[in-house]
C-alpha positions as CSV (number, residue, x, y, z in Angstrom):
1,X,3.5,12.8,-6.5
2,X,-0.2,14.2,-6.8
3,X,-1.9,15.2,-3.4
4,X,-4.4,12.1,-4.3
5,X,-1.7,9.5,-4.5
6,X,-0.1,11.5,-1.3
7,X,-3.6,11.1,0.2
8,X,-4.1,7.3,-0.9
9,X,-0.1,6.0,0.4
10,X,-1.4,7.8,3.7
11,X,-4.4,5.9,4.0
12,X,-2.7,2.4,2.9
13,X,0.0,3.5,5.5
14,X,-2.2,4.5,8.4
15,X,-4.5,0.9,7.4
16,X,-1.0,-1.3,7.4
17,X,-0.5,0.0,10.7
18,X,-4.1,-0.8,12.2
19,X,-3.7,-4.5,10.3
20,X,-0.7,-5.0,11.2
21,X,-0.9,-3.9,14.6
22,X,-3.0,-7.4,15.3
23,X,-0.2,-9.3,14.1
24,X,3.0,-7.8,16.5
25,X,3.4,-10.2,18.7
26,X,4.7,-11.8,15.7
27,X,7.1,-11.3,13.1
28,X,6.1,-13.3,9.8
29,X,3.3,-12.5,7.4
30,X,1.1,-15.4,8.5
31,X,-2.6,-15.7,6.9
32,X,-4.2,-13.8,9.1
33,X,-2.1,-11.0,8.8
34,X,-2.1,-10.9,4.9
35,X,-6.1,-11.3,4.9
36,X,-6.5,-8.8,6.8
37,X,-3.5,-6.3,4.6
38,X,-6.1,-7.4,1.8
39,X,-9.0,-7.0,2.9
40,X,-8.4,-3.4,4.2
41,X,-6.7,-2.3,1.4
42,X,-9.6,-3.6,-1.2
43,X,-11.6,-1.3,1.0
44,X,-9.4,1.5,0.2
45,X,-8.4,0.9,-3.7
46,X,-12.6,-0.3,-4.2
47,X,-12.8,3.8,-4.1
48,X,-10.4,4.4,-6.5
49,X,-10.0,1.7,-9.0
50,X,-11.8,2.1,-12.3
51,X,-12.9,-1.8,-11.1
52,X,-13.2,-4.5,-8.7
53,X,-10.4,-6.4,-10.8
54,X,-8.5,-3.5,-10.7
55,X,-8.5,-3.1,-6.9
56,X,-7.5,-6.7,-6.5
57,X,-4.6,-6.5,-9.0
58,X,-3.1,-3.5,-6.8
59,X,-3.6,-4.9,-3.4
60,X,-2.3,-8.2,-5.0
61,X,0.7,-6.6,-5.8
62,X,1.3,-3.7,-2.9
63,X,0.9,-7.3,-0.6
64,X,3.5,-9.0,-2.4
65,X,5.9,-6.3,-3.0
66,X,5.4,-5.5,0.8
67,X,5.9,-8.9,2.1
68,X,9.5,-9.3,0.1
69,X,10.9,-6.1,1.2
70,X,9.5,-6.2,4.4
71,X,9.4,-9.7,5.7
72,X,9.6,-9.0,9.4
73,X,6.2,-7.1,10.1
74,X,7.2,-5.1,13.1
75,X,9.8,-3.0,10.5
76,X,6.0,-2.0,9.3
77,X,4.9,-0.8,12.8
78,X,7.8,0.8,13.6
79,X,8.6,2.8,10.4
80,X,5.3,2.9,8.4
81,X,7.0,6.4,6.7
82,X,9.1,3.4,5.1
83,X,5.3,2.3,2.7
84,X,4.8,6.0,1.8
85,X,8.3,6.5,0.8
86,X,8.8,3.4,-1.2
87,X,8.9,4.3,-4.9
88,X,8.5,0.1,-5.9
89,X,5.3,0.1,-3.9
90,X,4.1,3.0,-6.3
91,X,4.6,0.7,-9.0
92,X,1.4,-1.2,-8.4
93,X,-0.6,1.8,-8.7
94,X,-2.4,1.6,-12.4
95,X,-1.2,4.3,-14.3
96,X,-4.7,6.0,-16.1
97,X,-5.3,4.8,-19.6
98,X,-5.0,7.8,-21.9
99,X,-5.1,6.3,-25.0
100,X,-8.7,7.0,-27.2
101,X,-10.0,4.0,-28.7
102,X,-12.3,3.6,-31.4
């Protein structure tokens, strides 16, 4: 992994923990919580993604993916390594287009 994607997992992990944090005293994802997963992490791909779109379609994702494998948020608060280390939450990263067109 590239020290930007290192750098980018740390700040999605470091902003699940502050988001998620609001949300101990329970254990589901409930609105609030995923709002707030969203909106934090649109701040954070908005600096990255080649668009607005783009952003959304990763934080879309990283929420979904994270919600199945994690259902219970407290597993978040107590292991956040856990979103760093994930190679299926990588998978919602866009992958740069190299291809030339015309």
């Amino acid at each position: 992994m590239s020290s930007v994607q290192t750098s980018i997992m740390k700040r999605l992990c470091f902003v699940a923990i502050c988001v998620l944090s609001l949300s101990a005293c329970k254990s589901t994802w409930d609105e609030e919580a995923k709002s707030l997963y969203t909106q934090s992490c649109m701040e954070d791909a908005n600096r990255w993604a080649a668009s607005p779109k783009e952003a959304k379609t990763y934080c879309d994702c990283m929420l979904e993916k994270v919600m199945t494998k994690y259902p219970d948020v407290n597993e978040i608060l107590e292991h956040p390594e856990k979103l760093m280390d994930d190679p299926e939450l990588r998978k919602c990263k866009p992958v740069a287009d190299t291809t030339q067109h015309p």
